[in-house]
FIBAZA-864357 format. One line per 10 residues: their letters; for each residue x, y, z of C-alpha. Coordinates in nm, 3 decimals, decimal comma. Layout:
N
a = X:Y:Z; ...
//
This chain:
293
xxxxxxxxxx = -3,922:-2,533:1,444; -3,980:-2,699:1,777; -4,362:-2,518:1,787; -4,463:-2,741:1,451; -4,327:-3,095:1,571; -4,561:-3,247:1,786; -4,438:-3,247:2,187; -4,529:-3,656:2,165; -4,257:-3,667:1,859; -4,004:-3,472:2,038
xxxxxxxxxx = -4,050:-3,690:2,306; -3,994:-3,996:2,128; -3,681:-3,906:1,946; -3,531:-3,769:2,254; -3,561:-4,065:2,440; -3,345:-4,245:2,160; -3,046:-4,020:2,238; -2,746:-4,028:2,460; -2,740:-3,889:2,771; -2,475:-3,620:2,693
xxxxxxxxxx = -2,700:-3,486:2,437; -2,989:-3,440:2,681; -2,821:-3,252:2,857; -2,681:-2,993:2,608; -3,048:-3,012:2,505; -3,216:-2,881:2,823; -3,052:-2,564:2,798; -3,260:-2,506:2,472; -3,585:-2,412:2,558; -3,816:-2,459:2,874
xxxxxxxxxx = -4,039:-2,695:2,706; -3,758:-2,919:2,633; -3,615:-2,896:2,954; -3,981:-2,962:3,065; -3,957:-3,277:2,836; -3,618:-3,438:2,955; -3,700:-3,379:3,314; -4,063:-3,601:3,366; -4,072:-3,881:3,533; -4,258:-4,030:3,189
xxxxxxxxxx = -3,932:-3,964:2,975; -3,671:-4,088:3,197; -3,886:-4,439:3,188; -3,894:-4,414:2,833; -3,544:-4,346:2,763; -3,444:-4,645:3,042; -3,648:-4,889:2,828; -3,433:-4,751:2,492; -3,113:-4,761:2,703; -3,148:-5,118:2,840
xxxxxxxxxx = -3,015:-5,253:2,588; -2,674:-5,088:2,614; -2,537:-5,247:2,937; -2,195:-5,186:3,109; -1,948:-5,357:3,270; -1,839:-5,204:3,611; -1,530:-5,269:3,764; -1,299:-5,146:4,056; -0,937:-5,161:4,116; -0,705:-5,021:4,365
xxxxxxxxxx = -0,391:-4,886:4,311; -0,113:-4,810:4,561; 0,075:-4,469:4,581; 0,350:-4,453:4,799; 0,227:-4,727:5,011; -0,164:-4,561:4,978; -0,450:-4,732:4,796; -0,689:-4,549:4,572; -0,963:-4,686:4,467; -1,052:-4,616:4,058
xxxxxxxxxx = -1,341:-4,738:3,902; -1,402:-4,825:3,492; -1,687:-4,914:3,294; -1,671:-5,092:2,948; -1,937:-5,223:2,665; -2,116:-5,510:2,712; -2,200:-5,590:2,401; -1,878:-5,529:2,205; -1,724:-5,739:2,481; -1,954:-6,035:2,330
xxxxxxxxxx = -1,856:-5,903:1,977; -1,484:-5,914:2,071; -1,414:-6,110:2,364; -1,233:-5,797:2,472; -1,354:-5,574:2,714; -1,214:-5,182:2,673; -1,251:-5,033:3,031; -1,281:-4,615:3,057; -1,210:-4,493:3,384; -1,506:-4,302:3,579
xxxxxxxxxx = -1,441:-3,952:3,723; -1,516:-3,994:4,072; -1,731:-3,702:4,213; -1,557:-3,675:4,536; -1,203:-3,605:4,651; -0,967:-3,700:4,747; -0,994:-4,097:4,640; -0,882:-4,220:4,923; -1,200:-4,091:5,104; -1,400:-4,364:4,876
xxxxxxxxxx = -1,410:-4,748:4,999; -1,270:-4,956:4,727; -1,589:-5,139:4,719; -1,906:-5,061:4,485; -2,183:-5,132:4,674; -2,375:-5,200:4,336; -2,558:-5,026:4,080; -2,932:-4,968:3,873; -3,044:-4,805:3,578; -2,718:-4,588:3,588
xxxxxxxxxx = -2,700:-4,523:3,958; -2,414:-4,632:4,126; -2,431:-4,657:4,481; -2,065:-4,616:4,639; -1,943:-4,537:4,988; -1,761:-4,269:5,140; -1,527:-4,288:5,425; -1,654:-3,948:5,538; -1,831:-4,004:5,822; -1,938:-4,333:5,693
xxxxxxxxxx = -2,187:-4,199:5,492; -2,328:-4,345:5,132; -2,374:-4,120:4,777; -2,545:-4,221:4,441; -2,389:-4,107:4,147; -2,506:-4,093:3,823; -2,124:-4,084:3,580; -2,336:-4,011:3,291; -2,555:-3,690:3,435; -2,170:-3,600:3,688
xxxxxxxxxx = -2,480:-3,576:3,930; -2,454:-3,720:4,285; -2,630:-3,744:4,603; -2,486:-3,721:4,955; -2,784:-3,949:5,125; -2,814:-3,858:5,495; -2,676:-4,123:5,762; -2,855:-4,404:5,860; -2,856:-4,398:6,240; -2,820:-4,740:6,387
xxxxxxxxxx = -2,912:-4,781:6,789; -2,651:-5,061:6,902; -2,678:-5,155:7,261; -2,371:-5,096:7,442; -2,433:-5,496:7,635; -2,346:-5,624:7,257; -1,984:-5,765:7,172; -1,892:-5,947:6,829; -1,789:-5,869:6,514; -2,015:-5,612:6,318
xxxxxxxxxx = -2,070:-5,637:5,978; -2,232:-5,388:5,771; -2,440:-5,504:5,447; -2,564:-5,281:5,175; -2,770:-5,280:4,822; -2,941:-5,058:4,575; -3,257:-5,129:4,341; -3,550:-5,021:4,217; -3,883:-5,037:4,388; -4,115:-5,085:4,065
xxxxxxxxxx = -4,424:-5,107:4,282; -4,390:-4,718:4,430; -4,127:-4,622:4,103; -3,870:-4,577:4,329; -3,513:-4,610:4,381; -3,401:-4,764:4,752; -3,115:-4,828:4,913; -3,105:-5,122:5,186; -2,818:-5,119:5,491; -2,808:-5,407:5,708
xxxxxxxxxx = -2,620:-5,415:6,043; -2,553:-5,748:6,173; -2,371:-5,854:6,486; -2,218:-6,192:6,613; -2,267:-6,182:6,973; -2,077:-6,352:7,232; -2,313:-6,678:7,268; -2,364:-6,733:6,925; -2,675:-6,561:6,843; -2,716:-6,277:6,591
xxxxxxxxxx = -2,850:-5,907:6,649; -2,917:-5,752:6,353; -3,122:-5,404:6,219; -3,231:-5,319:5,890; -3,279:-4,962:5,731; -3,399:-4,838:5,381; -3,349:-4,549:5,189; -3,612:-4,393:4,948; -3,474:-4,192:4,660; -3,861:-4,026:4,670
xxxxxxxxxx = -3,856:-3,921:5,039; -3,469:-3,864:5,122; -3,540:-4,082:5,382; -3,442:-4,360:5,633; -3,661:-4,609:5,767; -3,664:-4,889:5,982; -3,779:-5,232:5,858; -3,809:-5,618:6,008; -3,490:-5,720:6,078; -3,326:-5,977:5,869
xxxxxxxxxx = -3,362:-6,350:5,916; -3,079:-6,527:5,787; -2,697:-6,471:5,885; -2,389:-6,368:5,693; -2,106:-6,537:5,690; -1,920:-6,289:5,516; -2,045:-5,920:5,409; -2,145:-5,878:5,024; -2,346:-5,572:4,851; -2,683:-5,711:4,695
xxxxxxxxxx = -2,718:-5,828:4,372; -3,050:-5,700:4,209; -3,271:-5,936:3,998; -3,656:-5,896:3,909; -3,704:-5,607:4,140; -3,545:-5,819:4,478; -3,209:-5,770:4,650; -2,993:-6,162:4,667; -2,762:-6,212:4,938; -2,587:-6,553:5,002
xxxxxxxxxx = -2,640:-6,598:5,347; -2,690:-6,911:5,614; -3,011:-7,021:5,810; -2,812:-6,960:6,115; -2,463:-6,892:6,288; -2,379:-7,247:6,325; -2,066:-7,357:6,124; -2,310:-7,663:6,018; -2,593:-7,484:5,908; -2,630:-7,461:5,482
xxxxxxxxxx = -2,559:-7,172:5,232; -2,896:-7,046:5,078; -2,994:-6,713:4,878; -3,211:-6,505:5,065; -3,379:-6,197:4,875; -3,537:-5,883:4,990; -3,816:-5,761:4,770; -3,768:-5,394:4,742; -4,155:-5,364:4,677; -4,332:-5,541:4,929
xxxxxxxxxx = -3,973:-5,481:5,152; -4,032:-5,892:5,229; -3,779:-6,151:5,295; -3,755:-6,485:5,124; -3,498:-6,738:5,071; -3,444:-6,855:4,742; -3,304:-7,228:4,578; -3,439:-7,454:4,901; -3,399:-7,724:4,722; -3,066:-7,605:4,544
xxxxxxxxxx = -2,809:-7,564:4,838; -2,445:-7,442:4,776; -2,184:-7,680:4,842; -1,956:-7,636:5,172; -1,631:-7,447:5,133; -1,347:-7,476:5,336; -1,215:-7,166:5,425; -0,917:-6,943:5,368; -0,693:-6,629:5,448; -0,931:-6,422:5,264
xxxxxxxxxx = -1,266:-6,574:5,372; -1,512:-6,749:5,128; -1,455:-6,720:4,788; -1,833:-6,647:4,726; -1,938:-6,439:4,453; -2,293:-6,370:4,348; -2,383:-6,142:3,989; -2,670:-6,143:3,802; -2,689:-6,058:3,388; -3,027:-6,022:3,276
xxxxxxxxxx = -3,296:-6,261:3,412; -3,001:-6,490:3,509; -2,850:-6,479:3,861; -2,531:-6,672:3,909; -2,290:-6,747:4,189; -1,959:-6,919:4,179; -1,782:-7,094:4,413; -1,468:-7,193:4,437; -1,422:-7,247:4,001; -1,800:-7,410:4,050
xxxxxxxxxx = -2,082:-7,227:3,841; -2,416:-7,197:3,953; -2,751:-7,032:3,788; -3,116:-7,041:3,780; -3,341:-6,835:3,493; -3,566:-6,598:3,692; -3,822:-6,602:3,439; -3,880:-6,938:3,476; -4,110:-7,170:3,727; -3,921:-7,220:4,030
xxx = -3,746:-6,848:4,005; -3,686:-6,561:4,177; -4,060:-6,507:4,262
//
């Protein structure tokens, strides 16, 4: 039957249907599987599946003193319908849980990038496809005269310039007099590679995974390590792998701090980013003059 629908047809009404199905479906025939797998269909099916967005979340839970880290996902949109959000836990694709950080280092077009105790080392995952990647370790060179705190920074996007998926880890260090040493390191999902790039600018206060808008990583960050100096967003286009900072004029009000550092959180829904502070809302449109870019 396949041989008198046109491949183009096929195409289409494949790239209407759920994941689960696709996969079933490459089992059919070569052609199909031929279908499914370009790099032309998975676009195609992203642009049908954009407007089904999740909810991610991660809890821990403690076993006999351990925690385990668990992660759900619910529906967007019948959380707007309902004001009630229906999480469904996620099958982790490594063992045991406790091997997994408890944080989600963030997540695009269905990857989710997550970290693994195991020798430090970072894996995508795909839930829907129970596909993952182990991506090889990022080899920082820290010189042995450095002493501080080190804080390590990470975030996940896509590069629409190459069509390509990278992962960005940061290392950052607070030396002894002040100053900041810091190295930067991206992943490509194409080459299954590391690479260094110009080291980042701006300092953090406080580690956070980035939050992806209009093809750019967001951080909040400060100018500098001096208590005085001002909160800002800085971004980190994933194309042109430039830094920028972001709001100049819009500068996030001083927090005093507490037991369990800043209360700083920064999300972004659609073309909106947002960060709240301290019960204080923040946003800006991206789309709009004065944006992202």
């Amino acid at each position: 039957m396949s041989d008198e629908i046109p491949d183009e047809l096929i195409e289409e009404i494949f790239s209407r249907l759920p994941v689960k199905t696709l996969i079933r479906f490459r089992c059919v025939s070569k052609s199909w599987r031929a279908i499914i797998g370009s790099q032309d269909f998975i676009r195609k099916h992203l642009n049908h599946s954009s407007n089904h967005t999740l909810i991610l979340g991660n809890f821990n839970h403690s076993y006999s003193g351990i925690e385990e880290p668990y992660l759900y996902s619910a529906d967007y949109n019948s959380f707007l319908e309902t004001n009630r959000a229906d999480f469904k836990e996620l099958s982790l694709p490594i063992m045991p849980r406790t091997e997994i950080s408890s944080d989600t280092w963030g997540s695009c077009n269905g990857l989710i990038c997550l970290l693994c105790f195991w020798k430090s080392r970072i894996f995508l995952w795909n839930p829907s496809t129970r596909k993952h990647r182990i991506l090889p370790e990022a080899k920082f060179e820290i010189p042995n005269i450095l002493k501080g705190d080190v804080q390590t920074i990470y975030g996940i996007g896509n590069d629409f310039v190459n069509d390509d998926y990278k992962v960005v880890s940061m290392v950052q260090i607070d030396t002894v007099d002040d100053d900041v040493y810091s190295q930067v390191k991206v992943y490509s999902l194409k080459s299954d590679s590391w690479r260094s790039v110009e080291d980042f600018p701006y300092y953090f206060d406080w580690g956070n995974s980035g939050k992806l808008a209009n093809g750019a990583l967001h951080w909040v960050v400060k100018a500098s390590a001096k208590s005085e100096s001002e909160n800002l967003i800085a971004a980190f286009d994933l194309g042109t792998e430039e830094y920028s900072d972001c709001f100049q004029k819009v500068r996030l009000k001083p927090i005093a701090y507490s037991k369990c550092r800043r209360r700083v959180l920064l999300g972004q829904t659609d073309r909106l980013l947002l960060w709240f502070v301290h019960g204080e809302t923040w946003g800006r449109d991206s789309e709009q003059e004065g944006g992202f870019r």
